[in-house]
N, CA, C and O atoms as CSV, one atom per row, in Angstrom:
chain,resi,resn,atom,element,x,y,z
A,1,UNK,N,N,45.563,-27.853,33.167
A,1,UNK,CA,C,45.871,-27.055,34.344
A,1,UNK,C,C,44.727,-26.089,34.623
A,1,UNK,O,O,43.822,-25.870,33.818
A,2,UNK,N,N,44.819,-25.618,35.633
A,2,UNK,CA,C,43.814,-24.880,35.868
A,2,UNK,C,C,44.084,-23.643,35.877
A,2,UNK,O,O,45.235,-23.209,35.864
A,3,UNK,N,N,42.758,-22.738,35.908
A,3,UNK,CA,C,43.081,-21.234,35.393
A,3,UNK,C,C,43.508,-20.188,36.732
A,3,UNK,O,O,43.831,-19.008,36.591
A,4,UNK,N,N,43.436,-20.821,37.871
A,4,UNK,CA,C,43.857,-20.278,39.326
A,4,UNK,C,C,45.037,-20.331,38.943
A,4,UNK,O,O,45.610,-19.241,38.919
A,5,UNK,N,N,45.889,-21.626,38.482
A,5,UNK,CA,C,46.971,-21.841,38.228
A,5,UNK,C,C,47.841,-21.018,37.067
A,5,UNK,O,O,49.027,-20.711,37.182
A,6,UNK,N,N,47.170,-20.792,36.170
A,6,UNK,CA,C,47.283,-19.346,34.772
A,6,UNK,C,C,47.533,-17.992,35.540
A,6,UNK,O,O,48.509,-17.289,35.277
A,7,UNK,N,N,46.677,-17.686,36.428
A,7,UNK,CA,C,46.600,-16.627,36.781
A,7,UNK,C,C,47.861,-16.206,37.523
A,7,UNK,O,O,48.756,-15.415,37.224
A,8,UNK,N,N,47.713,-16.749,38.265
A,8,UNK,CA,C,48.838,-16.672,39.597
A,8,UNK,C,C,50.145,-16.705,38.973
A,8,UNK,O,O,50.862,-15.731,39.204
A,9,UNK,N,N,50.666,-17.744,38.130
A,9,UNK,CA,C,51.781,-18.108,37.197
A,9,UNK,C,C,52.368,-16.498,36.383
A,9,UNK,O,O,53.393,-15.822,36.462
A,10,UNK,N,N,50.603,-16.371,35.340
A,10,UNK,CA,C,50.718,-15.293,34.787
A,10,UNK,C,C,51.801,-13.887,35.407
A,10,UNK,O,O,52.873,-13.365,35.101
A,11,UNK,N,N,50.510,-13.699,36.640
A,11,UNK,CA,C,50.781,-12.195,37.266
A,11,UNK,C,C,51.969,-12.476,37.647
A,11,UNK,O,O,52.669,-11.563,37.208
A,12,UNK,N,N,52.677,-13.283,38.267
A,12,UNK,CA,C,54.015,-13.169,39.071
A,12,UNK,C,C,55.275,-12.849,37.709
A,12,UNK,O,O,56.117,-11.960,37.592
A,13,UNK,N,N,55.012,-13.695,37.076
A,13,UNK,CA,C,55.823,-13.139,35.545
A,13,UNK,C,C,55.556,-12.270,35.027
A,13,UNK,O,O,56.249,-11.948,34.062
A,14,UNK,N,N,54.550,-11.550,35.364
A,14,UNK,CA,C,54.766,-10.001,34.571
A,14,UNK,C,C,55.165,-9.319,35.487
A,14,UNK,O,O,55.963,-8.409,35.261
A,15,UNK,N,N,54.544,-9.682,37.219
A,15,UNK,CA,C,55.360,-7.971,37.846
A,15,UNK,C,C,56.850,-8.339,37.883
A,15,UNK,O,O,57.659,-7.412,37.847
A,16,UNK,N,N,57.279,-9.580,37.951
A,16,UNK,CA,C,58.916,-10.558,37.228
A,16,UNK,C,C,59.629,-9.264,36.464
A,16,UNK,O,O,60.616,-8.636,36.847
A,17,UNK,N,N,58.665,-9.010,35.018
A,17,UNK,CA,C,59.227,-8.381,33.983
A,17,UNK,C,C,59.610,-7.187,34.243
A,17,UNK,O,O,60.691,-6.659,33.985
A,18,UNK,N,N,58.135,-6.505,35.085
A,18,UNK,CA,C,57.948,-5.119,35.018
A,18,UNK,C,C,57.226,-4.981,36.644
A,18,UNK,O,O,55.996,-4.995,36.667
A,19,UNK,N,N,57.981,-4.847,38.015
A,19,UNK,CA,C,57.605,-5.034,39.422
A,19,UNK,C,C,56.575,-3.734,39.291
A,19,UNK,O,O,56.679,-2.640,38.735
A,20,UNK,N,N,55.367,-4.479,40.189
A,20,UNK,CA,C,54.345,-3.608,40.179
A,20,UNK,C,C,53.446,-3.092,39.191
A,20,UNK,O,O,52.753,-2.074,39.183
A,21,UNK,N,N,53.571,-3.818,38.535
A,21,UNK,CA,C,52.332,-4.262,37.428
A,21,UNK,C,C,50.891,-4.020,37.523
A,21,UNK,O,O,50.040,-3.205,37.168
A,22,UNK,N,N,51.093,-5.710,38.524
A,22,UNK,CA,C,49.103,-6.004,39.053
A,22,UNK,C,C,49.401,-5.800,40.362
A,22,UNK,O,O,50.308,-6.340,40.995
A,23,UNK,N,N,48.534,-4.926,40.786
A,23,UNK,CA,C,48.580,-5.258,42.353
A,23,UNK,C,C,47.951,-6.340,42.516
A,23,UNK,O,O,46.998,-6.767,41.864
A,24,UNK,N,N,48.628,-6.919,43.635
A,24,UNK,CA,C,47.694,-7.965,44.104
A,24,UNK,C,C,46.496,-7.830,45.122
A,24,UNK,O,O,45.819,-8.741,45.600
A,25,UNK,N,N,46.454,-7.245,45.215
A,25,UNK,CA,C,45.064,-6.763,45.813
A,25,UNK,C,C,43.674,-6.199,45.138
A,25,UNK,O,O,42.625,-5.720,45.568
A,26,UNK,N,N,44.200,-6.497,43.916
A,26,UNK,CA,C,42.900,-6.003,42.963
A,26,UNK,C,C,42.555,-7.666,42.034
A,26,UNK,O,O,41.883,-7.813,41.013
A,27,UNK,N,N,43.225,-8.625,42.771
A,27,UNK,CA,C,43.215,-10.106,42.250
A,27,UNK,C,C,42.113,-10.796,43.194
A,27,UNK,O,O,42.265,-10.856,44.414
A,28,UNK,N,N,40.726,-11.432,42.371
A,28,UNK,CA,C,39.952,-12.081,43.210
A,28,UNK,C,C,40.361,-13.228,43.481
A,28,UNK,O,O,40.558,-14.108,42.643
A,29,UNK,N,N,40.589,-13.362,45.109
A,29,UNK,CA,C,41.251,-14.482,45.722
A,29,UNK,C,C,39.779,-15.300,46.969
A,29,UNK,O,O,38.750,-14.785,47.407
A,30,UNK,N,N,40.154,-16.198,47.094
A,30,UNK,CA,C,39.342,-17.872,47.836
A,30,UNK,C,C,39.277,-18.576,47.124
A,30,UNK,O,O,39.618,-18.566,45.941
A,31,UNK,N,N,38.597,-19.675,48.039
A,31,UNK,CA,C,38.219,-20.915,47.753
A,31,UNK,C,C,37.521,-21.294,46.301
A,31,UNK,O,O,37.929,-21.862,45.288
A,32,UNK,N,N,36.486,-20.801,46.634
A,32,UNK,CA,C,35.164,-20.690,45.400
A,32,UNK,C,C,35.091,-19.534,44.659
A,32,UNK,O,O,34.328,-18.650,45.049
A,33,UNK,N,N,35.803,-19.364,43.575
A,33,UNK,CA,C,35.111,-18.316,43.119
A,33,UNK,C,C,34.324,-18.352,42.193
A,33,UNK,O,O,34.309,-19.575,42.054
A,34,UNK,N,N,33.441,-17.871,41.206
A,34,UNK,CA,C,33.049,-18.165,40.455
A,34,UNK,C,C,33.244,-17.677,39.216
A,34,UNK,O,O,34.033,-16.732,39.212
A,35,UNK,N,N,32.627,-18.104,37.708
A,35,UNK,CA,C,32.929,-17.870,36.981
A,35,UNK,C,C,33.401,-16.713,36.381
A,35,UNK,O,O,34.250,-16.578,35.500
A,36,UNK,N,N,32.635,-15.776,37.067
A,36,UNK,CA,C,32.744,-14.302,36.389
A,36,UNK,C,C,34.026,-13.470,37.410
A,36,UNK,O,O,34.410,-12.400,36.938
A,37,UNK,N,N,34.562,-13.832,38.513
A,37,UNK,CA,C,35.799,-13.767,39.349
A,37,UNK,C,C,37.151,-14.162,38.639
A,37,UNK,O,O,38.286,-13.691,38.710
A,38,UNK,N,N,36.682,-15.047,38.037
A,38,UNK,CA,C,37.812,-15.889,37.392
A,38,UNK,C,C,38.045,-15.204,36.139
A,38,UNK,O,O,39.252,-15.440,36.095
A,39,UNK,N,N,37.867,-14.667,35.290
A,39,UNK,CA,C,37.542,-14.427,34.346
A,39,UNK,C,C,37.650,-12.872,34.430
A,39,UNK,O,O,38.081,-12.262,33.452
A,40,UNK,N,N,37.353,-12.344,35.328
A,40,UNK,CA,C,37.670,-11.253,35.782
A,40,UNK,C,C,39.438,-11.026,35.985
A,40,UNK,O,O,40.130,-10.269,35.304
A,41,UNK,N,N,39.886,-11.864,37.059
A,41,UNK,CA,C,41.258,-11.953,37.027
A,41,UNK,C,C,42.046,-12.140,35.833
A,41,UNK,O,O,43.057,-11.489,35.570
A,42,UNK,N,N,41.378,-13.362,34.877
A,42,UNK,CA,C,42.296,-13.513,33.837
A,42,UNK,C,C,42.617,-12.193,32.736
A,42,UNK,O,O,43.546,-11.803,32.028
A,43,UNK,N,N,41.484,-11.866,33.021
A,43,UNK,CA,C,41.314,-10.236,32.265
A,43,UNK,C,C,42.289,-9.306,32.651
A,43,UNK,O,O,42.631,-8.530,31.759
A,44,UNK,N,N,42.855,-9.170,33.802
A,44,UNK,CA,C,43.627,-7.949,34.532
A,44,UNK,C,C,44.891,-8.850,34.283
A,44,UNK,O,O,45.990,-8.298,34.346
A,45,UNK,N,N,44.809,-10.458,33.949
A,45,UNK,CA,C,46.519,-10.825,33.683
A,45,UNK,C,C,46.629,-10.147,32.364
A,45,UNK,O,O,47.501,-9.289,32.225
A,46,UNK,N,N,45.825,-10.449,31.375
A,46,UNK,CA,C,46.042,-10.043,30.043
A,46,UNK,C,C,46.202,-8.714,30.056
A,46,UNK,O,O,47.383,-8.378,29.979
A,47,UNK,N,N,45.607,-8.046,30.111
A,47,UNK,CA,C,45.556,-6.682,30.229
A,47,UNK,C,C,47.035,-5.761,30.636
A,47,UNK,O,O,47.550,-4.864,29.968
A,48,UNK,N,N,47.460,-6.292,31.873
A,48,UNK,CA,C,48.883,-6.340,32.469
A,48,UNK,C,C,49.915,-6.672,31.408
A,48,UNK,O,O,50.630,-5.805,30.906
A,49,UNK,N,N,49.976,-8.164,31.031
A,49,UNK,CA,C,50.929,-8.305,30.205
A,49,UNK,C,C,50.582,-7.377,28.791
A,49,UNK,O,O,51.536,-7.413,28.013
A,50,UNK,N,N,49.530,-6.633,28.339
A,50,UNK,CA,C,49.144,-5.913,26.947
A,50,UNK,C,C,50.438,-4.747,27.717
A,50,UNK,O,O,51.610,-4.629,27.358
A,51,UNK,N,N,49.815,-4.103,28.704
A,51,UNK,CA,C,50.551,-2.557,29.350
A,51,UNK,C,C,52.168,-2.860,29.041
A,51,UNK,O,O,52.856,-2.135,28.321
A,52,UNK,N,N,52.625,-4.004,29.684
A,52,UNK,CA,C,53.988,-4.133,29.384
A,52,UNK,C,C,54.919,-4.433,28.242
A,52,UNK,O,O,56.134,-4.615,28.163
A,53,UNK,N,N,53.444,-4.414,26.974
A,53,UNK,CA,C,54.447,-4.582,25.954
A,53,UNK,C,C,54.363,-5.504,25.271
A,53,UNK,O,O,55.081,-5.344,24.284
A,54,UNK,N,N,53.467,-7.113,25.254
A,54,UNK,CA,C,53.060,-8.371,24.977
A,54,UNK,C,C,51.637,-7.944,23.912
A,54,UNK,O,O,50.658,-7.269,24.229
A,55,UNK,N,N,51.916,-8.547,22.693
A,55,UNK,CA,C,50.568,-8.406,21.465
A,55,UNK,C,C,49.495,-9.674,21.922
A,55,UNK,O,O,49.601,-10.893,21.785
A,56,UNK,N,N,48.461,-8.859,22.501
A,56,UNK,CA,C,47.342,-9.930,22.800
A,56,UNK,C,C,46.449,-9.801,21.832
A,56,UNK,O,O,45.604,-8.937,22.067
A,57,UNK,N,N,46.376,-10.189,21.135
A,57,UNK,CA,C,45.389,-10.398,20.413
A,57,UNK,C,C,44.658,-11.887,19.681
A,57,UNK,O,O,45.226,-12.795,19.075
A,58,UNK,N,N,43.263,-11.715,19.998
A,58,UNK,CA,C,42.509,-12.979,19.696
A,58,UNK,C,C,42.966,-13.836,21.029
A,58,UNK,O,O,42.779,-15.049,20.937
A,59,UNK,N,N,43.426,-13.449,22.008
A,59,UNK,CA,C,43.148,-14.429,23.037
A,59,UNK,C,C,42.557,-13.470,23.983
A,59,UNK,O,O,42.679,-12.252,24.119
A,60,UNK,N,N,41.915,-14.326,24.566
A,60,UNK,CA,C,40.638,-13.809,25.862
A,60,UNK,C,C,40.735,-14.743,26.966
A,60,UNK,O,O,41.375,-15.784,27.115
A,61,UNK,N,N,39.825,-14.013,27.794
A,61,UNK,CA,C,39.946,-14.862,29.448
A,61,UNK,C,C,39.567,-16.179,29.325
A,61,UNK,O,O,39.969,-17.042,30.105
A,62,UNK,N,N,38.491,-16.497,27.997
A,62,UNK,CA,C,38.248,-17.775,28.000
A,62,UNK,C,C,39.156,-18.655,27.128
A,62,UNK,O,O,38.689,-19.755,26.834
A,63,UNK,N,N,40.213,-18.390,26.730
A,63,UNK,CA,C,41.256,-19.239,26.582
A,63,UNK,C,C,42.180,-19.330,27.025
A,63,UNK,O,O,42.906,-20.294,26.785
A,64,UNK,N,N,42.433,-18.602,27.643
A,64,UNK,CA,C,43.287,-18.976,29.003
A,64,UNK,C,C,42.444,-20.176,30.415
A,64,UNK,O,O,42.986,-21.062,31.076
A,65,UNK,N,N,41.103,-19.729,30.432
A,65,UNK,CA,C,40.588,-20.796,31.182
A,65,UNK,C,C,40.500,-21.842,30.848
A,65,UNK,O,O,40.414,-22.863,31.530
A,66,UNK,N,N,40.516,-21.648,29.192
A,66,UNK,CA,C,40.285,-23.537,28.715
A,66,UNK,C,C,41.487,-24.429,28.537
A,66,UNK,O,O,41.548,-25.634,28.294
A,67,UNK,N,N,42.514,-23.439,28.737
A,67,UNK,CA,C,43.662,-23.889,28.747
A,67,UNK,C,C,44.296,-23.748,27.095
A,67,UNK,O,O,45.437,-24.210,27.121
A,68,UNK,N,N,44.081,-23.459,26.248
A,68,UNK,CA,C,44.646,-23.689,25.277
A,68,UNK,C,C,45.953,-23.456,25.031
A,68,UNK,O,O,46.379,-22.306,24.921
A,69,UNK,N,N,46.896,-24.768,24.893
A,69,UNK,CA,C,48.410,-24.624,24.787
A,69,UNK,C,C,48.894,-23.707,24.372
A,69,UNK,O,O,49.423,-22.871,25.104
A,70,UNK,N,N,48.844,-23.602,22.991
A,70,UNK,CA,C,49.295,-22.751,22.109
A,70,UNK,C,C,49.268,-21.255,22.388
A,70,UNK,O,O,50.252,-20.525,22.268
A,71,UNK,N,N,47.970,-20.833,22.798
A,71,UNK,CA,C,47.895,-19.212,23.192
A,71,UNK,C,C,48.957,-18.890,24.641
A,71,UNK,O,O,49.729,-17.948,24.815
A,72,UNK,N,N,48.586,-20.274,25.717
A,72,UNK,CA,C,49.227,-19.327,27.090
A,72,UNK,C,C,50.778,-19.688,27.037
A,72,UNK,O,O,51.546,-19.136,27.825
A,73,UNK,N,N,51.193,-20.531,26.192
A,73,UNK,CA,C,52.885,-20.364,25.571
A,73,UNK,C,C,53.099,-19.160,25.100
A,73,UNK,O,O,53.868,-18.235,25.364
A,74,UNK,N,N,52.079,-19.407,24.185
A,74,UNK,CA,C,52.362,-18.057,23.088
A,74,UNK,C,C,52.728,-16.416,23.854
A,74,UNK,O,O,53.388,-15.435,23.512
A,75,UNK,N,N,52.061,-16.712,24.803
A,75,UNK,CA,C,51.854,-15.167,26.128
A,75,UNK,C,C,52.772,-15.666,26.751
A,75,UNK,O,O,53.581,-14.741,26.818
A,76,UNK,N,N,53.243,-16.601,27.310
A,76,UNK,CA,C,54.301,-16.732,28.307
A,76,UNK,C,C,55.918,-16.235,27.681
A,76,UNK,O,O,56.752,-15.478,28.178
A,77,UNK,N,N,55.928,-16.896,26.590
A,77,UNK,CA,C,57.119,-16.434,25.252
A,77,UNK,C,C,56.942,-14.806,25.413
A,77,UNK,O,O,57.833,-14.002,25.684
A,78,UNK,N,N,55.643,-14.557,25.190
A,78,UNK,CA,C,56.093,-13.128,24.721
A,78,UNK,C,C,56.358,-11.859,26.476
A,78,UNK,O,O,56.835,-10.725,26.508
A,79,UNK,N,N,55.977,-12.460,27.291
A,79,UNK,CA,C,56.058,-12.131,28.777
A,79,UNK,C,C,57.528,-12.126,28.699
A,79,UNK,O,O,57.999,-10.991,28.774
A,80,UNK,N,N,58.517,-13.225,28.548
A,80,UNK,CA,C,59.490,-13.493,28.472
A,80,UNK,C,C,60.493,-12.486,27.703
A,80,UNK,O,O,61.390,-11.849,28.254
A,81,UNK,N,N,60.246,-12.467,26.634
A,81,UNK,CA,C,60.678,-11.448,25.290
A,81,UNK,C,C,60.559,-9.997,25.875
A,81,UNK,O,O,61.422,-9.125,25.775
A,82,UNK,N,N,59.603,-9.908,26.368
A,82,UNK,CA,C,59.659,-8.054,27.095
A,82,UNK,C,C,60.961,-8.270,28.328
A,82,UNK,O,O,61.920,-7.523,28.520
A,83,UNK,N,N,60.712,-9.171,28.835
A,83,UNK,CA,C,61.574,-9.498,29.691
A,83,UNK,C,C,62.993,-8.930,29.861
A,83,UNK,O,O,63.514,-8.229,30.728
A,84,UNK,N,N,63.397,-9.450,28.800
A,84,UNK,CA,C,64.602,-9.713,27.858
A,84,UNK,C,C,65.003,-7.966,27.895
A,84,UNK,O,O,65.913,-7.371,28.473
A,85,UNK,N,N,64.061,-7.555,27.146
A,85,UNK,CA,C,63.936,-5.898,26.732
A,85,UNK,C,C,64.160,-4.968,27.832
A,85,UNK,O,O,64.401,-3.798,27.534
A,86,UNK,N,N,64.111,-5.373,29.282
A,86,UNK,CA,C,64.194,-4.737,30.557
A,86,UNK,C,C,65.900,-5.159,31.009
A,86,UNK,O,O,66.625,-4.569,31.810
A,87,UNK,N,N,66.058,-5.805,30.570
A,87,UNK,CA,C,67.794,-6.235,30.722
A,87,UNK,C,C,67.641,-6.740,31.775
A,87,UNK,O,O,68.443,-6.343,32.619
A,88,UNK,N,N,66.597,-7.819,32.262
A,88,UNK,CA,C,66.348,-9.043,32.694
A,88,UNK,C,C,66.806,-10.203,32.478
A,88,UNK,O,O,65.916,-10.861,31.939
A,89,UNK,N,N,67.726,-10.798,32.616
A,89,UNK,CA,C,68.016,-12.267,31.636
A,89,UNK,C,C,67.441,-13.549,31.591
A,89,UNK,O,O,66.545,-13.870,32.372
A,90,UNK,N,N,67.813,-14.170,30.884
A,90,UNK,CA,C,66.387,-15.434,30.361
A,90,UNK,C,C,67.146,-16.529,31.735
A,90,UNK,O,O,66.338,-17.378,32.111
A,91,UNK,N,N,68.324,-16.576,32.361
A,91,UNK,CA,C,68.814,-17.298,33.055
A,91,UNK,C,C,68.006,-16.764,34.773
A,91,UNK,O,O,67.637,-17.657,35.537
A,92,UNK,N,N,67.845,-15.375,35.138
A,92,UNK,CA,C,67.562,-14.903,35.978
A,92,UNK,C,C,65.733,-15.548,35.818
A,92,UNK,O,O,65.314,-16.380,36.623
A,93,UNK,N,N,65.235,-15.241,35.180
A,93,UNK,CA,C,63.809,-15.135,34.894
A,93,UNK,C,C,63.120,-16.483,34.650
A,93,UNK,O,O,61.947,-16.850,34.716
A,94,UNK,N,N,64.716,-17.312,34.227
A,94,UNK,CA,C,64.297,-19.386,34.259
A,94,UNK,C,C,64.523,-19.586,36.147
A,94,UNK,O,O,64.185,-20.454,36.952
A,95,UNK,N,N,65.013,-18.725,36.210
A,95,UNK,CA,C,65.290,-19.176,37.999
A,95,UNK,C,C,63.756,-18.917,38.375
A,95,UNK,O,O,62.793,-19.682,38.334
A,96,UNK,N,N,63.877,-17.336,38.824
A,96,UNK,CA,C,62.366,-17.251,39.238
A,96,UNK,C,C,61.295,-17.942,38.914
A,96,UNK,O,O,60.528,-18.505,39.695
A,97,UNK,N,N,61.220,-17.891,37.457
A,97,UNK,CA,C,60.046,-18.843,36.869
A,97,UNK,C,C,59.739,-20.568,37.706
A,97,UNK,O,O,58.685,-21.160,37.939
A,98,UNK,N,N,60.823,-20.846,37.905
A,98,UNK,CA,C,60.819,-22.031,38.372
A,98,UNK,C,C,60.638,-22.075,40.174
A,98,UNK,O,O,60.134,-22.983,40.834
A,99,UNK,N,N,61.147,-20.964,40.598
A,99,UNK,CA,C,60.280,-20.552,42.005
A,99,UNK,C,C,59.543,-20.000,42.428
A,99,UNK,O,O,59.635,-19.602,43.589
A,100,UNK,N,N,58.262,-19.688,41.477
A,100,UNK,CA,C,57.428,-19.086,41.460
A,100,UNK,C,C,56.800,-20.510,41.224
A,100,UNK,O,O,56.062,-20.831,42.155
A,101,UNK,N,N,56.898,-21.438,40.233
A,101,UNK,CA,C,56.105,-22.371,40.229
A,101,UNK,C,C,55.855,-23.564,41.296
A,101,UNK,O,O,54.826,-24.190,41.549
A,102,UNK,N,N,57.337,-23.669,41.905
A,102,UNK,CA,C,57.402,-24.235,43.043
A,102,UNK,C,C,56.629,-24.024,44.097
A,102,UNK,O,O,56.134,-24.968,44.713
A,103,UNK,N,N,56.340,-22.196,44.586
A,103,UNK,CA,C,55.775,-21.958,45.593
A,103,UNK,C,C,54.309,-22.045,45.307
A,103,UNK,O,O,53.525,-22.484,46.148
A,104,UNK,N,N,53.984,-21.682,44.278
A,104,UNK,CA,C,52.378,-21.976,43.771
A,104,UNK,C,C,52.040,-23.203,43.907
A,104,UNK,O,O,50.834,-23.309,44.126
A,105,UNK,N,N,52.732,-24.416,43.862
A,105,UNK,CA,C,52.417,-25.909,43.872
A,105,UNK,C,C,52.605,-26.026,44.876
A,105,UNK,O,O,51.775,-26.841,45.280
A,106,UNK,N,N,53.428,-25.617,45.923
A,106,UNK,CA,C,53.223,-26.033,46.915
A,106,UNK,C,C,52.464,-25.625,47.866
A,106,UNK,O,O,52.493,-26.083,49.008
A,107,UNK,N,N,51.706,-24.708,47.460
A,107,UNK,CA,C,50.622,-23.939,48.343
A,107,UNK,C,C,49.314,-24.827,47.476
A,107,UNK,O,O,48.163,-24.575,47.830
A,108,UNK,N,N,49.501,-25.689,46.529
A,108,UNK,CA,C,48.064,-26.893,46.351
A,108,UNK,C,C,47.196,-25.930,45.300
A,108,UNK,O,O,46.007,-26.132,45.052
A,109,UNK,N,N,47.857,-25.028,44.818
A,109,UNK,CA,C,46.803,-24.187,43.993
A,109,UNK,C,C,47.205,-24.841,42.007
A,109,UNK,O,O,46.537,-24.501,41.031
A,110,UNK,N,N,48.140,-25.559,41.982
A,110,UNK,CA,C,48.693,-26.049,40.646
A,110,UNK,C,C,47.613,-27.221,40.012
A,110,UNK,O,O,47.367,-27.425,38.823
A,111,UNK,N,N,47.117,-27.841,41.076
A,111,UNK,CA,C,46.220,-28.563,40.347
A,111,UNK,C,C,44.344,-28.488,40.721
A,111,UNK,O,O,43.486,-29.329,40.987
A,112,UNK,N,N,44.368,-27.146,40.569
A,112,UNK,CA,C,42.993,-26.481,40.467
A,112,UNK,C,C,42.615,-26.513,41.927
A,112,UNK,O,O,41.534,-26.054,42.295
């Protein structure tokens, strides 16, 4: 998957957890961006989910770009788990989650 696709996924599940998180206006958005844009964003997801409460550690923007399973589960679980802690429920937050992914795919941004 791609890391447009991380990002976007990311941020909407944390301001999910905790509304008003990331602004979105401090998210580098188009067509092309380049490496250091990207990477930039993934930085302000992590960072976001650290503020709300999620142990980041040993993962960085570049594993989230490379995709590595294990870490962006590992962050999505623990996104989830704060979740929980806001008296959010895992039934409310499987809904959203799943229309949040919907609208991201269908705006063509899910597969890079």
């Amino acid at each position: 998957m791609a890391p447009v696709f991380y990002l976007l996924f990311l941020s909407k599940l944390v301001n999910l957890s905790q509304p008003g998180t990331i602004d979105e206006n401090t998210i580098n958005k188009g067509a092309k961006l380049s490496i250091y844009q990207i990477h930039e964003n993934l930085t302000l997801a992590l960072n976001s989910a650290q503020a709300i409460g999620c142990n980041i550690v040993n993962i960085g923007p570049e594993d989230l770009h490379a995709g590595k399973p294990h870490l962006v589960l590992g962050l999505l679980w623990q996104i989830i788990r704060v979740s929980q802690s806001v008296s959010l429920s895992v039934s409310q937050l499987a809904i959203n989650a799943r229309r949040i992914f919907s609208i991201v795919c269908k705006t063509g941004r899910c597969d890079g």
